[in-house]
mmCIF file as gemmi writes it, N, C-alpha and C atoms, coordinates in Angstrom:
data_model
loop_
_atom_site.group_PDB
_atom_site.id
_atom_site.type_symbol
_atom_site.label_atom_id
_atom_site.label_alt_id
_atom_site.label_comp_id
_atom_site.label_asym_id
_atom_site.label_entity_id
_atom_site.label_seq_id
_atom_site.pdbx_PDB_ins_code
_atom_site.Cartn_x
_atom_site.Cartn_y
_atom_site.Cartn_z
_atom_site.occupancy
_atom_site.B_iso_or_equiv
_atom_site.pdbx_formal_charge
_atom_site.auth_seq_id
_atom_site.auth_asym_id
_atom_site.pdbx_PDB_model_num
ATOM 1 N N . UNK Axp A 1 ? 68.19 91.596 116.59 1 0 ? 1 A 1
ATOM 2 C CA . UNK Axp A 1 ? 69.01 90.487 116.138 1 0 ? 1 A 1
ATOM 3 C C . UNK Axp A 1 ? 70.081 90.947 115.164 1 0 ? 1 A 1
ATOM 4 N N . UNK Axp A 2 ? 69.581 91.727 114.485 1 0 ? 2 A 1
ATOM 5 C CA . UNK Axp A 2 ? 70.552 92.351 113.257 1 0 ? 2 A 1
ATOM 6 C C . UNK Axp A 2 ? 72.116 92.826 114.254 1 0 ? 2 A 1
ATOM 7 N N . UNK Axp A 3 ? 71.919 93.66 115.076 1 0 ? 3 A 1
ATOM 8 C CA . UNK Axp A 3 ? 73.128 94.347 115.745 1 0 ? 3 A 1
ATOM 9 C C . UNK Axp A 3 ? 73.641 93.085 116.322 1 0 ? 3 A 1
ATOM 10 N N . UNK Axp A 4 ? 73.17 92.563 116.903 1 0 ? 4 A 1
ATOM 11 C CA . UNK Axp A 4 ? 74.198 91.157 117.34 1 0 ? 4 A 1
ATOM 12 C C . UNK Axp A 4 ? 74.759 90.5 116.505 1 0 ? 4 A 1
ATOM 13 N N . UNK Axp A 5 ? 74.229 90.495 115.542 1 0 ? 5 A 1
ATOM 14 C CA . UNK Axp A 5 ? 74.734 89.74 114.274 1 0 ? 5 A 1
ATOM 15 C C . UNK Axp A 5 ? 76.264 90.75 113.638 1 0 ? 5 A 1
ATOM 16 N N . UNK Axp A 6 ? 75.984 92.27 113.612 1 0 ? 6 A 1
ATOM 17 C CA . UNK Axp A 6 ? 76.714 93.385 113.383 1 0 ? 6 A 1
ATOM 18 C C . UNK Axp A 6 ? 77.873 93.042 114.339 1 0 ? 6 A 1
ATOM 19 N N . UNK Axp A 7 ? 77.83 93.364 115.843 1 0 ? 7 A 1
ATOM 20 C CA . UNK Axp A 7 ? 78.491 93.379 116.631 1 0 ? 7 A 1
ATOM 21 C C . UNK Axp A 7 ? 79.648 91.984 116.277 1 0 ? 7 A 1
ATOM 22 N N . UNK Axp A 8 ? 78.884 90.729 116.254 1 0 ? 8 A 1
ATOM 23 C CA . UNK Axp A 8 ? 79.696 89.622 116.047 1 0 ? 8 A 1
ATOM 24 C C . UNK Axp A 8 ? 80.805 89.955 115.173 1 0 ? 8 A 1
ATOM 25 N N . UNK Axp A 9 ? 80.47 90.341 113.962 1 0 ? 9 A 1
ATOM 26 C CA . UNK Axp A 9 ? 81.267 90.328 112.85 1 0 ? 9 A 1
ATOM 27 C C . UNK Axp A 9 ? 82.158 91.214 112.96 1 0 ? 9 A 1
ATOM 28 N N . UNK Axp A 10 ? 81.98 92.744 113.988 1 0 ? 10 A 1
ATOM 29 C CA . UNK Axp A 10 ? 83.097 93.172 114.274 1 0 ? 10 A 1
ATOM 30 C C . UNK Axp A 10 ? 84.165 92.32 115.078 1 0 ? 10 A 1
ATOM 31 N N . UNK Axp A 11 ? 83.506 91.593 115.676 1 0 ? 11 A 1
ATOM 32 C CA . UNK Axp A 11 ? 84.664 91.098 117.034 1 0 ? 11 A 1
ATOM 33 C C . UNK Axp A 11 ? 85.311 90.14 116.148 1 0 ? 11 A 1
ATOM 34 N N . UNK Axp A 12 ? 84.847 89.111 115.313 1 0 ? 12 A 1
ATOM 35 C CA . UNK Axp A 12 ? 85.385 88.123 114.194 1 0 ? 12 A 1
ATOM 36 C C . UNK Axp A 12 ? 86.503 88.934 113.864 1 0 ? 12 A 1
ATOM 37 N N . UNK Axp A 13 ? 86.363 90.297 113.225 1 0 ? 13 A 1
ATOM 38 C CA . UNK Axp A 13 ? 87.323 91.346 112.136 1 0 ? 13 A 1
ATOM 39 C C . UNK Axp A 13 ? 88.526 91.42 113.336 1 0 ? 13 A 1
ATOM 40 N N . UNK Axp A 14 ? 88.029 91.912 114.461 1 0 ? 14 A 1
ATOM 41 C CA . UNK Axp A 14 ? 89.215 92.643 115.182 1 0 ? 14 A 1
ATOM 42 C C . UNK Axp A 14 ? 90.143 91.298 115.454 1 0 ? 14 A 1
ATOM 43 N N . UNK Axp A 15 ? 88.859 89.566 115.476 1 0 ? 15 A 1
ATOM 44 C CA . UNK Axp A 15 ? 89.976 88.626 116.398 1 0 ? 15 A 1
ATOM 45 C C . UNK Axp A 15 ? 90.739 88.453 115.044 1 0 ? 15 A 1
ATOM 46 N N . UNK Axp A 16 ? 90.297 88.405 113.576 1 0 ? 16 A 1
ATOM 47 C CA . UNK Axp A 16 ? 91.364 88.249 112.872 1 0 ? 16 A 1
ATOM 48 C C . UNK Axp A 16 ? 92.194 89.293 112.513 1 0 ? 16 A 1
ATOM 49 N N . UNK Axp A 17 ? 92.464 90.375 112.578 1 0 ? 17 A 1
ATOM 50 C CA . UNK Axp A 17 ? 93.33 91.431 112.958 1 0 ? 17 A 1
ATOM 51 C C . UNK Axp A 17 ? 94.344 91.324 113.702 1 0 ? 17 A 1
ATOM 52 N N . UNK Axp A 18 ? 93.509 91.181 115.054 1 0 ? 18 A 1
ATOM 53 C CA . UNK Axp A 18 ? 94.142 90.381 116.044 1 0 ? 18 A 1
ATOM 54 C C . UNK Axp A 18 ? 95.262 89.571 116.154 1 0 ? 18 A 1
ATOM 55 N N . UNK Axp A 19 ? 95.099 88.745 115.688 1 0 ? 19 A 1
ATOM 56 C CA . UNK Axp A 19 ? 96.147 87.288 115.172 1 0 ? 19 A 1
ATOM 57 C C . UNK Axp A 19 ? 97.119 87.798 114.034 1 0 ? 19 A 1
ATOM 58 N N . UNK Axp A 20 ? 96.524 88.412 112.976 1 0 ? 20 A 1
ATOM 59 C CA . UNK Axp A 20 ? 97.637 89.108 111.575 1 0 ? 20 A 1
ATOM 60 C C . UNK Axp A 20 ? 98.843 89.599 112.239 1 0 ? 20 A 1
ATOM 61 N N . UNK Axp A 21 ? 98.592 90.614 113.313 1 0 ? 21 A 1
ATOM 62 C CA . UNK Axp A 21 ? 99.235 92.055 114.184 1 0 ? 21 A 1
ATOM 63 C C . UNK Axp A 21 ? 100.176 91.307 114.389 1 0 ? 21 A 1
ATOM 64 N N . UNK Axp A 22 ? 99.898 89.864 115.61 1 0 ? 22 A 1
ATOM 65 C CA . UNK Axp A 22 ? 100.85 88.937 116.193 1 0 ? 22 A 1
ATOM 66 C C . UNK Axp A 22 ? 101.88 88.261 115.402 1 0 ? 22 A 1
ATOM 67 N N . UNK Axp A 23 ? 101.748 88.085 114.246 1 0 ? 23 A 1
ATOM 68 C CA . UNK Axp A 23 ? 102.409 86.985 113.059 1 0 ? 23 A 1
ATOM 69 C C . UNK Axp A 23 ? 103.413 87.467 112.927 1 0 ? 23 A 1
ATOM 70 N N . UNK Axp A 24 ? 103.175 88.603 111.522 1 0 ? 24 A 1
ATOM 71 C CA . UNK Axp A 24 ? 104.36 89.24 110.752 1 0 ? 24 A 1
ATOM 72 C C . UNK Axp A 24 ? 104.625 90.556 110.796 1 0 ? 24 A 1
ATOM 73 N N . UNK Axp A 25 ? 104.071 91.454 112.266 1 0 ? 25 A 1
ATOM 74 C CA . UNK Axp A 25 ? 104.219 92.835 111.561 1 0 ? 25 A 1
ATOM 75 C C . UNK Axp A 25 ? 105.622 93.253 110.774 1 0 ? 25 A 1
ATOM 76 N N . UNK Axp A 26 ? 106.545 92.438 111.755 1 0 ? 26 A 1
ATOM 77 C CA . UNK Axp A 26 ? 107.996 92.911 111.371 1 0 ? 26 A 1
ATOM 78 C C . UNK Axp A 26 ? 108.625 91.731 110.914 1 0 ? 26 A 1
ATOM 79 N N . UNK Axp A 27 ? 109.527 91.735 109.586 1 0 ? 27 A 1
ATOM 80 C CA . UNK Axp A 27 ? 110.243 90.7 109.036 1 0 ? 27 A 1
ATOM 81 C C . UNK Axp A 27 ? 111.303 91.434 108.41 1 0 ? 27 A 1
ATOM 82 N N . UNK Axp A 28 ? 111.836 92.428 108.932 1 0 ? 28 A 1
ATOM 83 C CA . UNK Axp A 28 ? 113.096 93.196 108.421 1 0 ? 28 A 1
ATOM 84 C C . UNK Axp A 28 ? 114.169 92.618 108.394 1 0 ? 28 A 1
ATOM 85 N N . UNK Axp A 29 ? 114.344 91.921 109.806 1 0 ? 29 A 1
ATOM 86 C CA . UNK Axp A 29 ? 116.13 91.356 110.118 1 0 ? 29 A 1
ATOM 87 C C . UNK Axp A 29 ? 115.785 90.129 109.362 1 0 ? 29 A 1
ATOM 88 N N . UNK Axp A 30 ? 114.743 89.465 109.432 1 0 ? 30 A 1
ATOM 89 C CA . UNK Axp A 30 ? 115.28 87.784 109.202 1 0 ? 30 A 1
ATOM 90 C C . UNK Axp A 30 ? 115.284 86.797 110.394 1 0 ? 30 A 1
ATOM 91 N N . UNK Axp A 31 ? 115.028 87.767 111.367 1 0 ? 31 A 1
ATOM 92 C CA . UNK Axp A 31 ? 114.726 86.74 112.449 1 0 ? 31 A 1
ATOM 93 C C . UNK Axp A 31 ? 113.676 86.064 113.152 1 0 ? 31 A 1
ATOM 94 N N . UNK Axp A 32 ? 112.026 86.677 112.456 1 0 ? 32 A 1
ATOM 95 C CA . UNK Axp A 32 ? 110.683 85.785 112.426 1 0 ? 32 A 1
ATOM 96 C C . UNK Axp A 32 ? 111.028 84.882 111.454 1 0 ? 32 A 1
ATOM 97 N N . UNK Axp A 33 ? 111.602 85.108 110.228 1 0 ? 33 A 1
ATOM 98 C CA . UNK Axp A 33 ? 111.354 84.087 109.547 1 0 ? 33 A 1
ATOM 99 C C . UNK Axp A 33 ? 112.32 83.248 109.591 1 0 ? 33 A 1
ATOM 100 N N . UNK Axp A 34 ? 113.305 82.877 110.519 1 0 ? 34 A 1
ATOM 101 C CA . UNK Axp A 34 ? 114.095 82.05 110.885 1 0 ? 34 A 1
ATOM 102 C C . UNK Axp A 34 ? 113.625 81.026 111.817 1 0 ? 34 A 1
ATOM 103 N N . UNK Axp A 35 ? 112.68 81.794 112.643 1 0 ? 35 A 1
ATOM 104 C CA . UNK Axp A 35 ? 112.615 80.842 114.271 1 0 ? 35 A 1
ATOM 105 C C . UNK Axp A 35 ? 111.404 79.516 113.327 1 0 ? 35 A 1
ATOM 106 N N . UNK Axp A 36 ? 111.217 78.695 114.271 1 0 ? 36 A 1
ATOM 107 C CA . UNK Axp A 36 ? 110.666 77.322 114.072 1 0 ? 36 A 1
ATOM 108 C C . UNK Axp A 36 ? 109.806 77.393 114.881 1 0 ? 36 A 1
ATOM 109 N N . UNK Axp A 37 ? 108.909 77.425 113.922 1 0 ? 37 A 1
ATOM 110 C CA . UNK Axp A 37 ? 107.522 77.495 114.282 1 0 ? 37 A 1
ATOM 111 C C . UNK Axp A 37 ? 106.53 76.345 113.488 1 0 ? 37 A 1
ATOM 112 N N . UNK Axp A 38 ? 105.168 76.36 114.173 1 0 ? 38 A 1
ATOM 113 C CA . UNK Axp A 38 ? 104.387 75.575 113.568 1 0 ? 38 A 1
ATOM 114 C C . UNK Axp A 38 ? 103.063 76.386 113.025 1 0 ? 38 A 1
ATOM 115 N N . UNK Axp A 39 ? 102.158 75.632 112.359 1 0 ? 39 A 1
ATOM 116 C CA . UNK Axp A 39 ? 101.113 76.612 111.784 1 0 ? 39 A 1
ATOM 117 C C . UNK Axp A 39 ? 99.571 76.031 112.454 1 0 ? 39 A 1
ATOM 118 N N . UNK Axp A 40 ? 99.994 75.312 113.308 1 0 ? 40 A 1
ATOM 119 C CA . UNK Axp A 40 ? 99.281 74.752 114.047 1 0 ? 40 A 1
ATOM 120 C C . UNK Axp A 40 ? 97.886 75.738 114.874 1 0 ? 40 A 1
ATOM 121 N N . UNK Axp A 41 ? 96.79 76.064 114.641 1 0 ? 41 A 1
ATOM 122 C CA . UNK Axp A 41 ? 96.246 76.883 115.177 1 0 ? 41 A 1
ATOM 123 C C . UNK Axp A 41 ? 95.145 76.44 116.566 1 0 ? 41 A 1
ATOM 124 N N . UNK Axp A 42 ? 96.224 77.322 117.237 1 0 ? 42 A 1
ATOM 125 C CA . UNK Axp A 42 ? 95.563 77.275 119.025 1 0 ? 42 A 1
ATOM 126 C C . UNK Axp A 42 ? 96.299 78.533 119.537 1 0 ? 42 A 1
ATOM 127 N N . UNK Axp A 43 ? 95.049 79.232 119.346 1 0 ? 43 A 1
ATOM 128 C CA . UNK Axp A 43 ? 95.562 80.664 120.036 1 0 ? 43 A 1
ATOM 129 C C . UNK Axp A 43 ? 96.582 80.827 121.545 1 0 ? 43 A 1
ATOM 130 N N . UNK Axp A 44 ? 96.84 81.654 121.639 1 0 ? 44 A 1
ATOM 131 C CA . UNK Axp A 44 ? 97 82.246 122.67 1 0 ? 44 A 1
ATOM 132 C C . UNK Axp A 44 ? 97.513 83.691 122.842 1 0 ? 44 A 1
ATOM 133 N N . UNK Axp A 45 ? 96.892 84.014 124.079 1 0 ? 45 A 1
ATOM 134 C CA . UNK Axp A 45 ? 96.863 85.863 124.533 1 0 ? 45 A 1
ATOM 135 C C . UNK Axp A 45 ? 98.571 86.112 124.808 1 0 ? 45 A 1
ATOM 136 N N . UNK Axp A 46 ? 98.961 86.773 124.491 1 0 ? 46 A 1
ATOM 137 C CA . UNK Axp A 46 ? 100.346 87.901 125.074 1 0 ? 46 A 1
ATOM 138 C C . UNK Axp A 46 ? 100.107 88.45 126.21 1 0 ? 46 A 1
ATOM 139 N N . UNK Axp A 47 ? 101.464 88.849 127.001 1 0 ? 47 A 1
ATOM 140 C CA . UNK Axp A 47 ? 100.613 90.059 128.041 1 0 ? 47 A 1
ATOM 141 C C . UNK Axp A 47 ? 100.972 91.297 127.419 1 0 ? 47 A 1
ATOM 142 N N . UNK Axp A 48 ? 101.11 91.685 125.892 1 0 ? 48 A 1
ATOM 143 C CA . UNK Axp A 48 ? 101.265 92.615 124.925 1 0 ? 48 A 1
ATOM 144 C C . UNK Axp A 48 ? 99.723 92.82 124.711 1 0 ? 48 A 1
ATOM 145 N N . UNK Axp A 49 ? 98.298 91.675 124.853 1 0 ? 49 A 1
ATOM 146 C CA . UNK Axp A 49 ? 97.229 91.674 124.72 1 0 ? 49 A 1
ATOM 147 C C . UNK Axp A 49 ? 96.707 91.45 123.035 1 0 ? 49 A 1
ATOM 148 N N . UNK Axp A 50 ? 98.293 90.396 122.583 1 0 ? 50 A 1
ATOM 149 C CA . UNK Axp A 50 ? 98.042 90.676 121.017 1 0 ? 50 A 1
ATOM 150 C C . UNK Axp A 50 ? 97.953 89.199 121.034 1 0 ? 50 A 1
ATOM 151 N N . UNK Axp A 51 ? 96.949 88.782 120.168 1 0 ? 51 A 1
ATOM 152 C CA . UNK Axp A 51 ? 96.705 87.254 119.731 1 0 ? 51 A 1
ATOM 153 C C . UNK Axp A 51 ? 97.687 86.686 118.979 1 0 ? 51 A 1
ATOM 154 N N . UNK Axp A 52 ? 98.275 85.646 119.375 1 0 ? 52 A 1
ATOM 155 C CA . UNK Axp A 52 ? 99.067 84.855 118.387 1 0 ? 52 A 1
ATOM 156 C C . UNK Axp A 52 ? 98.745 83.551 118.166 1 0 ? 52 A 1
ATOM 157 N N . UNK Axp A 53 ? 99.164 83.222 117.278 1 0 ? 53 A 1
ATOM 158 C CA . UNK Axp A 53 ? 97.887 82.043 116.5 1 0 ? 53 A 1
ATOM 159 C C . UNK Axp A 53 ? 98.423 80.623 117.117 1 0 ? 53 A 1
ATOM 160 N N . UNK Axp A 54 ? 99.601 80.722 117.992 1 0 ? 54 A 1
ATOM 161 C CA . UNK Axp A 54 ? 99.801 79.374 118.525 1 0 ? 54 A 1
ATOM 162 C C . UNK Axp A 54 ? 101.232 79.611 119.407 1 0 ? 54 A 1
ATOM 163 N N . UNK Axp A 55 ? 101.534 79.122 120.387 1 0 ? 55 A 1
ATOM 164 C CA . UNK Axp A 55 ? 102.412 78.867 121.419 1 0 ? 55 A 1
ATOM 165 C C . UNK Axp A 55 ? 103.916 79.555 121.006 1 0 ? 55 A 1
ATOM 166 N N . UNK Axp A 56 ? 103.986 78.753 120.106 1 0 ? 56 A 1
ATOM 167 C CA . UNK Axp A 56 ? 105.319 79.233 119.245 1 0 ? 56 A 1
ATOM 168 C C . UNK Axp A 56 ? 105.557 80.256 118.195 1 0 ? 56 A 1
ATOM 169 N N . UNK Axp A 57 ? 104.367 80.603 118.018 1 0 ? 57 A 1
ATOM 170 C CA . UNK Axp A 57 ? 105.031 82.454 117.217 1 0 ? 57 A 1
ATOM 171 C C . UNK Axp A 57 ? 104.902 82.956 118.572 1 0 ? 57 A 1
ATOM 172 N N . UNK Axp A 58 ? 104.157 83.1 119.857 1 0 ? 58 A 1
ATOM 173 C CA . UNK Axp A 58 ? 104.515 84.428 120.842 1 0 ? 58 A 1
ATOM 174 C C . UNK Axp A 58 ? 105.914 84.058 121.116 1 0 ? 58 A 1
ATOM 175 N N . UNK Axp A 59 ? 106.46 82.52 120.998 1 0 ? 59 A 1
ATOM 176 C CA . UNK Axp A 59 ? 108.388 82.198 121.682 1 0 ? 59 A 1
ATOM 177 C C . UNK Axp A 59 ? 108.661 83.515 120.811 1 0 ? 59 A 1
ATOM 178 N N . UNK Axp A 60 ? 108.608 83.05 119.511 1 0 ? 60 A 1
ATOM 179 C CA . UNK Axp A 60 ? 109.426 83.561 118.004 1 0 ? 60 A 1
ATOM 180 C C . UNK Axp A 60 ? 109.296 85.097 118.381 1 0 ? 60 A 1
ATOM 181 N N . UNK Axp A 61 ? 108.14 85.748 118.772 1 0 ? 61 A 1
ATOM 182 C CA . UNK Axp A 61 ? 108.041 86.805 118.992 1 0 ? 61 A 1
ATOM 183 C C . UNK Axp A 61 ? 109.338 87.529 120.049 1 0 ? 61 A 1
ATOM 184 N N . UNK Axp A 62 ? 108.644 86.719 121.127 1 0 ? 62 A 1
ATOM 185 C CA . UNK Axp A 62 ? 109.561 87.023 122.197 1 0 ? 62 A 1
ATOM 186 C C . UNK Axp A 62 ? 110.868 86.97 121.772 1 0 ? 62 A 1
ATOM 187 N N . UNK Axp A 63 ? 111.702 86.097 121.052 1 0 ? 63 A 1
ATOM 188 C CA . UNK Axp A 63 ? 113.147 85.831 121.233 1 0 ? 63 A 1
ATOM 189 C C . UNK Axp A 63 ? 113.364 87.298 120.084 1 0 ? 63 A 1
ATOM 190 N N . UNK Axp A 64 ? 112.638 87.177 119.276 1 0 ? 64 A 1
ATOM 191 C CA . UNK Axp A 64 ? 112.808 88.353 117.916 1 0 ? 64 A 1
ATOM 192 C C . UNK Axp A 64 ? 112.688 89.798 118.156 1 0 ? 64 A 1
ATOM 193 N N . UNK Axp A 65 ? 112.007 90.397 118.999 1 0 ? 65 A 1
ATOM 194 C CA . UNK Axp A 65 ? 111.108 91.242 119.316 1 0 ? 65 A 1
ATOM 195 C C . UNK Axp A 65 ? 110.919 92.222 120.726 1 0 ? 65 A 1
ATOM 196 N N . UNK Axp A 66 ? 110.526 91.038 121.408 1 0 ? 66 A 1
ATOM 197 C CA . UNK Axp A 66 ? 110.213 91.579 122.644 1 0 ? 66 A 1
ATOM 198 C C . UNK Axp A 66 ? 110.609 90.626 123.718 1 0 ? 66 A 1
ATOM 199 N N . UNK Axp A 67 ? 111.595 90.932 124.431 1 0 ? 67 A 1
ATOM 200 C CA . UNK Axp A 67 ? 112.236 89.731 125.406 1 0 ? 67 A 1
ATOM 201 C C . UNK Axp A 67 ? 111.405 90.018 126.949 1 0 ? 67 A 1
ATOM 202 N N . UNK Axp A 68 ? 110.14 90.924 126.893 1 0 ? 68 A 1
ATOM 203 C CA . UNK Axp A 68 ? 109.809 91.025 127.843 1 0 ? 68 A 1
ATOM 204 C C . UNK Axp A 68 ? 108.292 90.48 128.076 1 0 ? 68 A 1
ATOM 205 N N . UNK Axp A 69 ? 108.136 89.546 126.791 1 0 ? 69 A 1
ATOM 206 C CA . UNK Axp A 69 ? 106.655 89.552 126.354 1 0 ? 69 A 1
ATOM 207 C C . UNK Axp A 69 ? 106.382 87.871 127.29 1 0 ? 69 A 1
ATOM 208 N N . UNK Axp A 70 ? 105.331 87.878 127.625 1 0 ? 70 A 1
ATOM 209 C CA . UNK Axp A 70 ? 104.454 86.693 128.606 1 0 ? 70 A 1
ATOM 210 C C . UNK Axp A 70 ? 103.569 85.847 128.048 1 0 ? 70 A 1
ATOM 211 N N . UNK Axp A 71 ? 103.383 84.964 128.606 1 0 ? 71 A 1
ATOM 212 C CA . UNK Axp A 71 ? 101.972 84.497 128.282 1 0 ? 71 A 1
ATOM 213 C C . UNK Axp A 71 ? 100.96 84.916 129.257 1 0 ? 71 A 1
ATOM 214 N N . UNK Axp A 72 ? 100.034 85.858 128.939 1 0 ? 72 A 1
ATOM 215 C CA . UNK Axp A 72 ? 98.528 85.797 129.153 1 0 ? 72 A 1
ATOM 216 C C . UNK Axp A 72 ? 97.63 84.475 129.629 1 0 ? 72 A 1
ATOM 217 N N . UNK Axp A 73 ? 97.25 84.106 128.454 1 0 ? 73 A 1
ATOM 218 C CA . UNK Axp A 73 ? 96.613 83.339 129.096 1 0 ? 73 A 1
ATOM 219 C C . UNK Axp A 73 ? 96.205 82.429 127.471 1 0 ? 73 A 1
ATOM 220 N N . UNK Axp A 74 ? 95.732 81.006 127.726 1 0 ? 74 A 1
ATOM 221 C CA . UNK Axp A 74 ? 95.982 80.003 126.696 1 0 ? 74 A 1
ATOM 222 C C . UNK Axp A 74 ? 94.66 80.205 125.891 1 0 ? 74 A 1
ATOM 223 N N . UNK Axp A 75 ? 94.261 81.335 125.569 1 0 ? 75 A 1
ATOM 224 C CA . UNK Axp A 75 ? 93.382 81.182 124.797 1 0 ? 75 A 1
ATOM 225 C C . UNK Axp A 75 ? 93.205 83.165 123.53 1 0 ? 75 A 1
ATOM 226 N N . UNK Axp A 76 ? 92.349 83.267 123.158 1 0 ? 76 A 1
ATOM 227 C CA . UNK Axp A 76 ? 92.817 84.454 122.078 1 0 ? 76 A 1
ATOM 228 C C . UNK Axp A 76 ? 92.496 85.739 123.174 1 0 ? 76 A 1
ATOM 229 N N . UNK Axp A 77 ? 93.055 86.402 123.05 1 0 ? 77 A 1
ATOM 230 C CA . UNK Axp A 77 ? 92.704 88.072 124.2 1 0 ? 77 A 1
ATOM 231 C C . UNK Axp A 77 ? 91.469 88.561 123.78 1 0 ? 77 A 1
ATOM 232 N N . UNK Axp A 78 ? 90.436 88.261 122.937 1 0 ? 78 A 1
ATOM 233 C CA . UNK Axp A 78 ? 89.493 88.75 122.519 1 0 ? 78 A 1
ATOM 234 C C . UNK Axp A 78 ? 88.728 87.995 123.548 1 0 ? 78 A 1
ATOM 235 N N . UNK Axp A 79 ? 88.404 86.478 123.337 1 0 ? 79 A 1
ATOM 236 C CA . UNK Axp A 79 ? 87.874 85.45 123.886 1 0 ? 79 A 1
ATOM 237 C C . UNK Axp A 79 ? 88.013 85.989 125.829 1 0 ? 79 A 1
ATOM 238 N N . UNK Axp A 80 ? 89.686 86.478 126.193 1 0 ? 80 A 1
ATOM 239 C CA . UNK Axp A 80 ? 89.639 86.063 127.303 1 0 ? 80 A 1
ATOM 240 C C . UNK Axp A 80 ? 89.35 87.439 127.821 1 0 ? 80 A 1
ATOM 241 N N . UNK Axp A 81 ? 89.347 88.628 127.259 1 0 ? 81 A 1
ATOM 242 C CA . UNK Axp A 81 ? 88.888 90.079 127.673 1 0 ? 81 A 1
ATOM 243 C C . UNK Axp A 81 ? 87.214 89.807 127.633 1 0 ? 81 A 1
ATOM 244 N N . UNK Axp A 82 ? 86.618 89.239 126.914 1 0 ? 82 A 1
ATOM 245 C CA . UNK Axp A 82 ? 85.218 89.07 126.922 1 0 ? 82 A 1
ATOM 246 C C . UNK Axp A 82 ? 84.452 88.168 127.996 1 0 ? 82 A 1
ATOM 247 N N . UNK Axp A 83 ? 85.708 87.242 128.378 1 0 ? 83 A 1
ATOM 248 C CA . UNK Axp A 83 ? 84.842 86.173 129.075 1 0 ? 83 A 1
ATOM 249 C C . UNK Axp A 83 ? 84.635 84.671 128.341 1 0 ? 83 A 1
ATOM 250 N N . UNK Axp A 84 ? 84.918 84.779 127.313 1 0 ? 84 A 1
ATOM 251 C CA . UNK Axp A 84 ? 84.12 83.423 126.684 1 0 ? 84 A 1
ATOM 252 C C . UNK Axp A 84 ? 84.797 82.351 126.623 1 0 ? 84 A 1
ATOM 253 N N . UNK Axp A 85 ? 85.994 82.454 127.387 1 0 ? 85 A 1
ATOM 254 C CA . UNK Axp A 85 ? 86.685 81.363 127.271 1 0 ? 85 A 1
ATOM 255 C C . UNK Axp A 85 ? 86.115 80.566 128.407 1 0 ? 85 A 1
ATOM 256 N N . UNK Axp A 86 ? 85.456 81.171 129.354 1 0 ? 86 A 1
ATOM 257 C CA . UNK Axp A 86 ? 84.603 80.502 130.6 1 0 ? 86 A 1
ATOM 258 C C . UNK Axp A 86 ? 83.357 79.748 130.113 1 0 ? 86 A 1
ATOM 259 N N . UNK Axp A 87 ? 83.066 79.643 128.517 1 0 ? 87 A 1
ATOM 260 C CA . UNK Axp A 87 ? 81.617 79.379 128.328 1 0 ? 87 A 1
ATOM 261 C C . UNK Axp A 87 ? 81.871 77.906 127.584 1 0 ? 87 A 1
């Protein structure tokens, strides 16, 4: 029971990692912190495979960043690489 308990708390660490990575790595130009966004939290996956904490930071991303970036899929890449979004 202990290691499941272990294991959990890694995957918790990496999904909030996860989501940090997606936010702010970069705020040099001024142009994350321009776009209009909400703080609204409902994940969703990249096809970068990086969690972003809601619909509109992966736009912000995309328009800022990476004009080649997708949506994955509507839920966190941890959740949907594991499966558990099926549960």
């Amino acid at each position: 029971m202990a290691l499941v308990a272990k294991l959990y708390m890694v995957l918790m660490w990496m999904r909030t990692a996860d989501i940090m990575f997606g936010m702010e790595l970069y705020s040099d130009d001024g142009c994350l912190d321009a776009c209009a966004v909400t703080s609204d939290y409902n994940p969703v996956c990249g096809t970068d495979f990086v969690t972003y904490i809601n619909p509109t930071r992966l736009l912000c991303w995309k328009k800022c960043r990476d004009p080649d970036l997708g949506l994955a899929h509507f839920t966190g890449c941890i959740d949907w690489i594991l499966g558990n979004h099926l549960l």
